[in-house]
N, C-alpha and C positions, 0 to 999 in steps of 0.2 A: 504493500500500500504506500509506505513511504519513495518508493520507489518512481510507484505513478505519479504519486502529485508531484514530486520534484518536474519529472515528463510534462505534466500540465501545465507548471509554472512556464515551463524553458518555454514550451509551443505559447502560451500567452504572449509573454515576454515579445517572443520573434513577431508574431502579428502586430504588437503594440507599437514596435522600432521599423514597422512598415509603414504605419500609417494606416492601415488597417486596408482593406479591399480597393481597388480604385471605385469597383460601384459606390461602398457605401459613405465615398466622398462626393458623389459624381451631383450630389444637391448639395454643396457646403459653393460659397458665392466664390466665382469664377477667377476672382482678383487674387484669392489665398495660393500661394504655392504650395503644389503637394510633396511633402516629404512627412519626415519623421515626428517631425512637434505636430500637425494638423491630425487631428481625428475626428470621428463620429460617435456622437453619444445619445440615444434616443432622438428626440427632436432636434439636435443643436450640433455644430460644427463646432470644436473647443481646439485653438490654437495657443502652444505651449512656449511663449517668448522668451529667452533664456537671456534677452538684453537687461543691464538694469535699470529703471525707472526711480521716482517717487511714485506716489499712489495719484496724483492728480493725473502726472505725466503719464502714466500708462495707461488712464482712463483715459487721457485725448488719445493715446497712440490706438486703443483697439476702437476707440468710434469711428478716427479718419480710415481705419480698414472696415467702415459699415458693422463693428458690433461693439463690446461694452465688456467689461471684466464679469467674468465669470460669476454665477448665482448658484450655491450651493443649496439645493433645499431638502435634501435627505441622503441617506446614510450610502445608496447605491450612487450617487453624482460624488460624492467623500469617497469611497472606497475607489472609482473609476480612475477620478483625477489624481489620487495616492499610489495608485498601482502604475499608472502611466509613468507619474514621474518617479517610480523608483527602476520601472524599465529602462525610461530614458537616461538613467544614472546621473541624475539630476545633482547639479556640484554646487546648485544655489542654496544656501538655509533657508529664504525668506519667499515665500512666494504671495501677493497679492492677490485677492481676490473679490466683489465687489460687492462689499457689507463697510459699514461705516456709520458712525453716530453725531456726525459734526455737525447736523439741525438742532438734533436733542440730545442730551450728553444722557448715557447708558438705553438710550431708543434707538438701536441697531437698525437698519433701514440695508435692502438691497440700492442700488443702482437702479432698477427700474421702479422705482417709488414703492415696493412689495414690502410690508416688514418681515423682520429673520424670524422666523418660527419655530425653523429647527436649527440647529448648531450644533458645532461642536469644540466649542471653547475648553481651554486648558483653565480645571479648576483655578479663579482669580483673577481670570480674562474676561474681556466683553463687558456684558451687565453686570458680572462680582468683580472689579479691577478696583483696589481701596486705595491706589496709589503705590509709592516703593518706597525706597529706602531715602534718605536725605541726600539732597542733591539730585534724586533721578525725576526726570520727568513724571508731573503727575498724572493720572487718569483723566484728568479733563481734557491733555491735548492729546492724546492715545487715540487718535478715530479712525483709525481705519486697520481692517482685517487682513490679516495673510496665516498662511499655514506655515506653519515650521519645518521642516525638516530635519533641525537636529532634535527635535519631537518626536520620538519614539512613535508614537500613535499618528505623528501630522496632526495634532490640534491646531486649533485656531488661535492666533496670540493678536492683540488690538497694538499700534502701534501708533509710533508718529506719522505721518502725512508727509511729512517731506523735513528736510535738513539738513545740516551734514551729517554725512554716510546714510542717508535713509536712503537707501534704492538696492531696490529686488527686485527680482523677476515676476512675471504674473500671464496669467490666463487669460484669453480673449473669447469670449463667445459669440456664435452666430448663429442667428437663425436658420435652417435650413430651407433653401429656396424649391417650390414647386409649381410644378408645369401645369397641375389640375385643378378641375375646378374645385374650391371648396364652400361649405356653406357653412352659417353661425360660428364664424372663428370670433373670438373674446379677445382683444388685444388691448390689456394695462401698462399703463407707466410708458417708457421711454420708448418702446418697439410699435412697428417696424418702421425703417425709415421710406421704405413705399409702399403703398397700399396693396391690397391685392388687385389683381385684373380682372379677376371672375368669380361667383357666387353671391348668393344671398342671404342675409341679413347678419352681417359683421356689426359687431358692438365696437366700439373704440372709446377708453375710459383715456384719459390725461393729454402727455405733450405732443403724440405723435398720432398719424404719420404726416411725415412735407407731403407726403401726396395723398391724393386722394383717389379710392377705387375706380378706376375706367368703366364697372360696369357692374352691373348684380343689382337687386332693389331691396327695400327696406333696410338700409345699415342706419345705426345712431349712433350721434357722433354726443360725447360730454364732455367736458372741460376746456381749457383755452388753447388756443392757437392749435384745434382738431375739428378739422385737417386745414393747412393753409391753403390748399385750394382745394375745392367743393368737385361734387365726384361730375365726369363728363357723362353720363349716363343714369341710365335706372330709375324708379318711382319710389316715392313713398320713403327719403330720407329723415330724419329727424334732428335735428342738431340743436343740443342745448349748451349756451354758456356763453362768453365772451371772444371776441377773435375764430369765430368758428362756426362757418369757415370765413376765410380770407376773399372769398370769390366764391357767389352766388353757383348755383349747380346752372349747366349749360343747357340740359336734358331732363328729362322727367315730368311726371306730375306731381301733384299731392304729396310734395316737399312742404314740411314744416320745421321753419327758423323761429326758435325763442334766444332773443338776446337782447342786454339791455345799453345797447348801443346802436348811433345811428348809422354805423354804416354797413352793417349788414341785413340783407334782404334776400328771402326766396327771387326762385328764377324770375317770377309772377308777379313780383311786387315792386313799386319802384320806393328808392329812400322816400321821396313827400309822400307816398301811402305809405308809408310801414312808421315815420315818424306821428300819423297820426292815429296809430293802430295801437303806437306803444303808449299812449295816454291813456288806453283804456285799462 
């Protein structure tokens, strides 16, 4: 028995430092090169950057590549990204990943506005972090998560944000791009940054997307600046909130805009009829 798993390890291992299948890269976004740090993990494309950053810094470097530091939300996405990087014989200690409390000190918050639910913080880290020793930085400026590696387990340790010596490596995720139609996908917080092109009835909760769906009917759109432009097709949108959309829908009918601002208006409506519609 010992014998096999050692076998099962190695064959993991080997697929892991492949990069896994070309197919089941073959929907991770087109711009990524495929080697050894790129893989697939359920839904998502996770690229393994072994450059060092600070924590802002590597959060712009994976948006200008279309994704966002990685979002750990259970024990199998912890166990994948620990396995990977001990395949990849990973020489960083400090890896980044995008949980952070710097709106509200010990209200851990993902990167896509989601709060941390699950974790796995090193007893004393995260939300129990009571400060250190004299002299060391306290808990208040510690906001942002990476996993350790000279952590036996990979917990989670909360650090500084940037400084000197602050920069590790970190993980970038992506959405996995598809070619088919889908219908009632639920998109929160910062994703995607374009909308879909087909299906019906997409929810979109917060910042995103810059675009808007080309096509499908009944999507509702909430919060601001969603979507900055309004979709070029389909019936029966909804859009509640401020900045959203930026540009009336081109197509459709029985679009409904609630906002309490004058410069947005249904396809149907001109600003002097909607500014005297919002008096009522």
């Amino acid at each position: 028995m010992e014998v096999f798993c050692k076998v099962a390890i190695f064959i993991l291992a080997v697929f892991l430092l492949l990069g896994g299948t070309e197919s089941s890269l073959s929907s991770c976004p087109s711009t990524l090169t495929r080697n050894q740090y790129l893989h697939e993990f359920r839904g998502f494309c996770l690229e393994f950057i072994h450059a060092e950053r600070t924590w802002d810094a590597a959060r712009t470097d994976c948006n200008s590549r279309g994704g966002d530091l990685v979002e750990i939300g259970d024990q199998g996405t912890q166990d994948f990204v620990l396995t990977t990087l001990r395949a990849l014989n990973w020489d960083r200690h400090g890896v980044w990943i995008g949980a952070t409390d710097h709106d509200t000190e010990r209200k851990w918050m993902w990167v896509s506005g989601r709060e941390v639910t699950w974790s796995y913080w090193q007893p004393g880290e995260g939300p129990q972090h009571t400060g250190g020793f004299l002299f060391a930085p306290s808990s208040d400026s510690e906001d942002c998560a990476q996993i350790r590696l000279d952590d036996a387990l990979g917990r989670w340790h909360d650090y500084r944000c940037s400084g000197i010596g602050i920069h590790y490596s970190y993980i970038c995720q992506y959405f996995k791009a598809t070619t088919e139609t889908v219908t009632g996908q639920i998109f929160t917080g910062s994703f995607p940054s374009a909308a879909p092109t087909g299906g019906n009835g997409h929810q979109f909760t917060g910042s995103f997307p810059s675009a808007a769906p080309t096509g499908g009917n009944g999507h509702q759109f909430t919060g601001s600046q969603n979507p900055s432009a309004a979709p070029t097709g389909g019936d029966g949108h909804e859009f509640t909130g401020s900045h959203n959309p930026s540009a009336a829908p081109t197509d459709g009918v029985d679009s409904t805009v609630q906002f309490s601002t004058e410069y947005y208006v249904d396809a149907h409506t001109s600003i002097s009829q909607y500014d005297e519609m919002s008096d009522d």
